[in-house]
N, C-alpha and C positions, 0 to 999 in steps of 0.2 A: 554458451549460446545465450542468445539474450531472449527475455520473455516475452512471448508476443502481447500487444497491448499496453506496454510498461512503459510510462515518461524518459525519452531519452533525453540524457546530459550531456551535452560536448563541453569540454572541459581546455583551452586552448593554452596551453604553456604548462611543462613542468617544472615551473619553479616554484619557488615559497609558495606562492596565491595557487597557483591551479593544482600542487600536492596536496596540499591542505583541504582545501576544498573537494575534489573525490575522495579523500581518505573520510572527510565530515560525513559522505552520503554512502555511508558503508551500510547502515540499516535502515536506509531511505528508500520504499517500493518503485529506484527507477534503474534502468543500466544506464552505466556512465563511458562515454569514450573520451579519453585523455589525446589530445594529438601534438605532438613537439616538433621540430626538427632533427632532433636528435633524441636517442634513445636513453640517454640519461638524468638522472637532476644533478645539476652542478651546486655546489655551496661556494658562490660565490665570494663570501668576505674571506675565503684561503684561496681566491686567485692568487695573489700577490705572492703566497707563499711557492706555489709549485713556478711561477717566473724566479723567484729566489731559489730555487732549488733547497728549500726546506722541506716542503714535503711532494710524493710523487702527484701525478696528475688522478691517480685511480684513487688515492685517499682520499677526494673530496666529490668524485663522482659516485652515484651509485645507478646502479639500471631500473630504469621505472619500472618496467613487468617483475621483474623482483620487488620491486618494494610493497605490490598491491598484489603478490601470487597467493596468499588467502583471503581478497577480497574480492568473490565472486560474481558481484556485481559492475566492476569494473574492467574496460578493456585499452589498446593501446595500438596507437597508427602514428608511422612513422610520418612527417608530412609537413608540411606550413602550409598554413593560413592566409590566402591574400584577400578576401572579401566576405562580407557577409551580405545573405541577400533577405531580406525580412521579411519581404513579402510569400515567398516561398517556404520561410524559415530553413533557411541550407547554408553552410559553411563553403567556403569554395577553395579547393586545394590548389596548389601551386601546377602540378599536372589535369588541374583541368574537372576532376573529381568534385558531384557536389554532395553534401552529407547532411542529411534531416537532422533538424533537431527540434526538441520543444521547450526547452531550457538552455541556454548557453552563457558560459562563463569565459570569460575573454579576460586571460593573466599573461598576458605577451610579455609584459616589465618594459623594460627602457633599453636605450643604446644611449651610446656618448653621443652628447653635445658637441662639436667645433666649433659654435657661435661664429660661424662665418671667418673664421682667422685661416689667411690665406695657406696651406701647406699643409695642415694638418690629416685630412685626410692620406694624402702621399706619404705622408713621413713618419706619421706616429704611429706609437702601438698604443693599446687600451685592452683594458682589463675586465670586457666581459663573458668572454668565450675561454672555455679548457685548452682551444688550440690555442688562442691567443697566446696564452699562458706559458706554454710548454715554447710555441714561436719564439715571444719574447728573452726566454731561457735560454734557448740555443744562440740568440741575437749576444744578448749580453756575453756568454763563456766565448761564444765568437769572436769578441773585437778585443780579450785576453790573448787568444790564441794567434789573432795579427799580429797585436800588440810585442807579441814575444819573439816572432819571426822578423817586427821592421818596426823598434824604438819610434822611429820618427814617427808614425801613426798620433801616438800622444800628442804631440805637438798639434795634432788633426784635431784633438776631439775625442780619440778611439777610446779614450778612458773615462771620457766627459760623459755622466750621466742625467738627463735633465728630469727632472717631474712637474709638469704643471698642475699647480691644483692641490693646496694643502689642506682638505677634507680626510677624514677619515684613512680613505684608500692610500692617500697623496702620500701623508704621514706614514704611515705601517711600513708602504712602499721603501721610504726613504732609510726608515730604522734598519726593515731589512739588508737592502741595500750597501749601507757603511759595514754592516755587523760578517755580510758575505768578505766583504774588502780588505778589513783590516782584522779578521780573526780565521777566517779560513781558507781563502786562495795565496796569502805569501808564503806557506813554504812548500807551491804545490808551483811556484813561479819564480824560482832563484832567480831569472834571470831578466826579471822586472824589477822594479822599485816601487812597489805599489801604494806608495804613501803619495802617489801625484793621480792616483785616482780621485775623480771627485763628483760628488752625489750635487745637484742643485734643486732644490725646492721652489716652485716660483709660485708664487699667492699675488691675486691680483689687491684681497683685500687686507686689513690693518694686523690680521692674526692669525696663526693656525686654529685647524679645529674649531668651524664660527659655531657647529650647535652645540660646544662646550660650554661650561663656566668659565670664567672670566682664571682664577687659580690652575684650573686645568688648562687653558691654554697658554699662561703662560709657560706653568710645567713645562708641556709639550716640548715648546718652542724652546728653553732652555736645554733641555736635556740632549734636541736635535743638533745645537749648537757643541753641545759638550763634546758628540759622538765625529764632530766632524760634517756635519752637513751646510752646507752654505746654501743660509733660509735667505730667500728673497720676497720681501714684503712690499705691499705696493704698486707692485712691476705687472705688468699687462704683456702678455705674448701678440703680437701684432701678426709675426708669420712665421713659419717653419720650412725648413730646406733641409737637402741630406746632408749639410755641410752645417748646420748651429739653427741655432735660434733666434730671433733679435725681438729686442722689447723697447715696448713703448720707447723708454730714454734714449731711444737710438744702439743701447749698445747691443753688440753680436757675441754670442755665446756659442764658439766653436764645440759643437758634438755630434757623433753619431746613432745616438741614440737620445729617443722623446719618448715618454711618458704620458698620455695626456689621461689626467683624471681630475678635469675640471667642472665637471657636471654632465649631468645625463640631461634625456629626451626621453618622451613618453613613443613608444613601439611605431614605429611608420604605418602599422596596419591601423590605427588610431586617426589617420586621413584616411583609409577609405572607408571609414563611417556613417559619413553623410552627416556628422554635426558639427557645430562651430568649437576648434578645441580650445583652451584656456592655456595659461601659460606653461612653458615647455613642452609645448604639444600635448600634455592632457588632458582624455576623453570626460565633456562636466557628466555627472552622473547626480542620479537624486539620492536623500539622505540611506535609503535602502541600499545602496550602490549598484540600482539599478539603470540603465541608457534612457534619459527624457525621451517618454511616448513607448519607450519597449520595453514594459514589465519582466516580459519572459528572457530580456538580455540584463544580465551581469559584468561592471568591469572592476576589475580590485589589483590592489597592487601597485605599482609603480605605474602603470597606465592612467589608472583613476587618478579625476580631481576631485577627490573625496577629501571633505574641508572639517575642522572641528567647530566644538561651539560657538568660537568667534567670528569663526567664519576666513580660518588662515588653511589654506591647504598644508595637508599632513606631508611629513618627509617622507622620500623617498627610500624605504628604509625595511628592511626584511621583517621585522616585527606588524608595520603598515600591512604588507601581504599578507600574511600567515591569518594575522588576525580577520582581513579581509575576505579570503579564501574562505573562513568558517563561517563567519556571517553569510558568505552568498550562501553557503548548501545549507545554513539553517532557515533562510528566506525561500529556497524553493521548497522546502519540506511545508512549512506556514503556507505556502500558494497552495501546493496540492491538498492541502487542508481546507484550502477553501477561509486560510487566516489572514490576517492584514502583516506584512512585511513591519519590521521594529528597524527605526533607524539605528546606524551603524555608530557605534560608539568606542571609538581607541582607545585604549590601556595603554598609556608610555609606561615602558621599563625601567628607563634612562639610557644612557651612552655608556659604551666601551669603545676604548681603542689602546693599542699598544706599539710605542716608539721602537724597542726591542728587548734585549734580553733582560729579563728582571725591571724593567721601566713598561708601564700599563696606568690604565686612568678608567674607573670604572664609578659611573655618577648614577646610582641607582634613584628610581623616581621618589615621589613621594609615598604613594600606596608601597613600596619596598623601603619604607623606611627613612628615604633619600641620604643612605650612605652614599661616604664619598671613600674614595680609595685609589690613591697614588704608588708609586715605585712598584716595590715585589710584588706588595696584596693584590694592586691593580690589574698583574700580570696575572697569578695567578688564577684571579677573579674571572679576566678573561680567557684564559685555556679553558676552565671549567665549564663555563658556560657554550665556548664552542665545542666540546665535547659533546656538552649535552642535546643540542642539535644539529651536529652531524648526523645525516642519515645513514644508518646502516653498523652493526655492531662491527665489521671488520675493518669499517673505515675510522671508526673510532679508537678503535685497539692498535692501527697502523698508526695512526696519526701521532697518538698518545706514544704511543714510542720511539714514531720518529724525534717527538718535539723531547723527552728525555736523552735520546741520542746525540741529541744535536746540542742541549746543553750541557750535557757533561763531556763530550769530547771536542768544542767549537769544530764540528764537520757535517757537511750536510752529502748526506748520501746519491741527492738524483741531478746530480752535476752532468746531467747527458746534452751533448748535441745531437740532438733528431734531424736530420734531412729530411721532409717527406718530398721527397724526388718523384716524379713521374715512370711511370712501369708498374711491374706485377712482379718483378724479381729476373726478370730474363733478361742480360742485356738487348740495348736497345736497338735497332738498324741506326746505323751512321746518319740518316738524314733525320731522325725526328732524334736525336743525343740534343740537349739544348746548346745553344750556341755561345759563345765564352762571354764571360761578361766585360764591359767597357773597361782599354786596359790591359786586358789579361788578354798572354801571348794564345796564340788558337794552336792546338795538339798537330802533330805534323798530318794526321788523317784530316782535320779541318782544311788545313793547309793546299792537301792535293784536290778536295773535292772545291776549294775555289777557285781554282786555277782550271780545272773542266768547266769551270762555270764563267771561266774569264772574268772573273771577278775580284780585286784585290785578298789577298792575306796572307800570311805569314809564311816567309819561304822555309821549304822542309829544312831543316840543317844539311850541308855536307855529310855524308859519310866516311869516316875514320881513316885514314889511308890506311892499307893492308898492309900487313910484317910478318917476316918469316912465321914465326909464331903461329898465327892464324892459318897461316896453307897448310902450317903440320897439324894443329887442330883439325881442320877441312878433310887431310887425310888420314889418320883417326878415328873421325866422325865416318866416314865412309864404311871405314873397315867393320868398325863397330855396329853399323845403320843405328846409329843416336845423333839428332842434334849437333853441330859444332860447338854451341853455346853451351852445352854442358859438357865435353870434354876442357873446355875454356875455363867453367869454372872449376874443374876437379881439379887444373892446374892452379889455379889461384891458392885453393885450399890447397895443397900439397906445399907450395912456396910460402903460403902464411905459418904453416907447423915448421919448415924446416925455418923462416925468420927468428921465430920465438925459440 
């Protein structure tokens, strides 16, 4: 229960920034409510990996009310966020629910950017969401499993894999990607040739990896070449359809499958603020990363246009949150003191990222020395440090053996196609079953309930013509009261033993 009298905190997003930030105000005299959409934190920089089927979806999630079940001051609602009213000081929930606050920390993060490129929303996937992820993963084993049943697909695209956007994600994405391809689905697909799968990387500008060094992205970019990826430099995505891509130069890139990981957006809740936002829709915020004119509100994270001392807005970048998260719950502890807020000052780490197996790039800052570490170490360098902040000792001890697993046997364990199909497990009544998709022939029950409805579709097939056979079956069946269809098949079985 919460104390009567005690400063409450609404804490709006559990990711990097809004964990961070309630776990800061652990011995802070206020209660804090956390509210997400979902009941988890996801650790975003291993999406990529459960769409690859590297590691499961549960190894990068962990459940919030576990991660803060000894922090007594902290509580959690399930929910989103669509307004803030200031005048009242209340949060306003998606069902309508308003919720006091006298401190609030607003770490929504970001969604993907489309920059207006026509298709993209219909057609792409994006890598900010666990379902996304796990979607993504079924999509991809999906168009193997067409692929296998009707060759000519290839010729479609079905094998054509596109990523817009050679950032960090874009990259990872790709290494994973070839390394699935050509080390662990051909001998799981005799019956493909999967040397005509192809990964495509599209960059609108002159390099991968632009917050690299100049060394490391050439790396990158070499190494992506070696493995097979076909980097596209220069090239602008104009529009996307379910049939390819096509770019600036006019030309068309048959696939069925997009990627797009070409930049994010600061949180849509970020317009109903009431202030003028700054570029890619981020909330301006004062050097406390407080909201101009509203002391008692907080934004950090990928929301915030929190800028360094040049005056350049900081990247969009989990270290940005985490760091920011702390700072806001060390500013409301300084308010309730009655102390002046200390502006907010970044600590770069430097960059990781990793092309894939044994290839990694890890450009540590200058306060770390400003090593630089390429191939193995890089790789290395990077498992280690996502180890280190994964949350949760299980999901770290998962992960840590998936990713051993995966390198010494080239197999990745959570190859699953999920359907999340509509029901509860019961089938369904015949009229709410979804309806076939364009194409695909409709089941003979479809068939009859259009033809009640005078409506075109697919006529039932004829019925078998009858053979002696069958009436001594029918009489049989009688004799016995079982089914015809299984004295039918006892015969089959009884002619298949006496063949052999």
């Amino acid at each position: 229960m919460e104390a009567p009298n005690r400063p409450r905190v609404i804490v709006v997003g559990a990711g990097f920034g809004g964990l961070n930030a309630a776990k800061a105000l652990r011995h802070a005299p206020v209660d804090v409510l956390l509210i997400d959409a979902h009941n988890y934190h996801t650790f975003q920089p291993l999406l990529y990996q459960v769409a690859t089927a590297a590691l499961d979806a549960g190894d990068i999630a962990h459940q919030v009310r576990n991660v803060f079940r000894r922090q007594r001051n902290v509580r959690f609602r399930l929910g989103r966020v669509t307004d803030v009213d200031y005048d009242a000081k209340q949060v306003v929930l998606e069902d309508g629910d308003r919720l006091p606050y006298d401190y609030l920390v607003l770490a929504n993060g970001a969604v993907y950017n489309d920059f207006g490129t026509a298709g993209v929303r219909e057609h792409a996937f994006v890598l900010k969401d666990l379902d996304k992820a796990v979607k993504l993963r079924g999509h991809i084993l999906s168009r193997f499993e067409a692929a296998a049943v009707d060759p000519t697909l290839v010729d479609k695209g079905a094998l054509t894999f596109v990523i817009v956007g050679a950032g960090p994600t874009g990259v990872e994405m790709a290494g994973a990607l070839v390394e699935l391809f050509q080390r662990v689905l051909p001998p799981e697909y005799p019956e493909l040739d999967l040397r005509v799968a192809r990964v495509v990387l599209v960059e609108m500008g002159p390099e991968v990896l632009p917050p690299f060094g100049q060394g490391s992205r050439r790396y990158a970019e070499r190494v992506l070449r070696q493995r097979g990826v076909d980097v596209r430099l220069r090239s602008a995505v104009v529009s996307v359809t379910a049939d390819g891509i096509t770019l600036k130069s006019g030309e068309f890139i048959p696939c069925q499958t997009v990627i797009w990981a070409a930049g994010v957006r600061g949180h849509p809740l970020g317009e109903e603020l009431g202030v003028e936002l700054e570029r890619g829709f981020r909330v301006p915020v004062e050097p406390d990363l407080s909201l101009p004119g509203r002391p008692e509100v907080f934004v950090v994270g990928d929301l915030a246009a929190a800028k360094d001392a040049e005056g350049r807005l900081l990247p969009q970048v989990a270290q940005v949150a985490i760091q920011g998260g702390k700072h806001a719950a060390r500013s409301i502890v300084k308010r309730l003191q009655g102390r002046q807020a200390e502006p907010f000052v970044y600590r770069d780490l430097g960059n990781m990222a990793i092309i894939g197996r044994s290839a990694g790039i890890a450009e540590l800052s200058r306060r770390l020395l400003g090593i630089r570490m390429r191939g193995f170490l890089g790789w290395l360098g990077w498992l280690f440090l996502h180890l280190i902040y994964l949350p949760g000792f299980r999901n770290r001890l998962s992960a840590f053996v998936s990713w051993a697993y995966n390198f010494f046997t080239y197999d990745r364990h959570a190859r699953l196609i999920l359907a999340m199909g509509p029901g509860r497990g019961f089938p369904l009544p015949e009229e709410d079953r979804p309806a076939p998709a364009e194409g695909e022939a409709a089941p003979p029950a479809a068939a009859r309930r259009a033809r009640a409805r005078g409506t075109p579709g697919e006529a039932e097939p004829p019925a078998a013509p009858s053979t002696r056979e069958d009436a001594l079956d029918r009489e049989a069946a009688a004799r016995a009261g079982v089914p015809a269809v299984a004295v039918a098949a006892e015969r089959e079985l009884v002619r298949a033993g006496r063949d052999r």
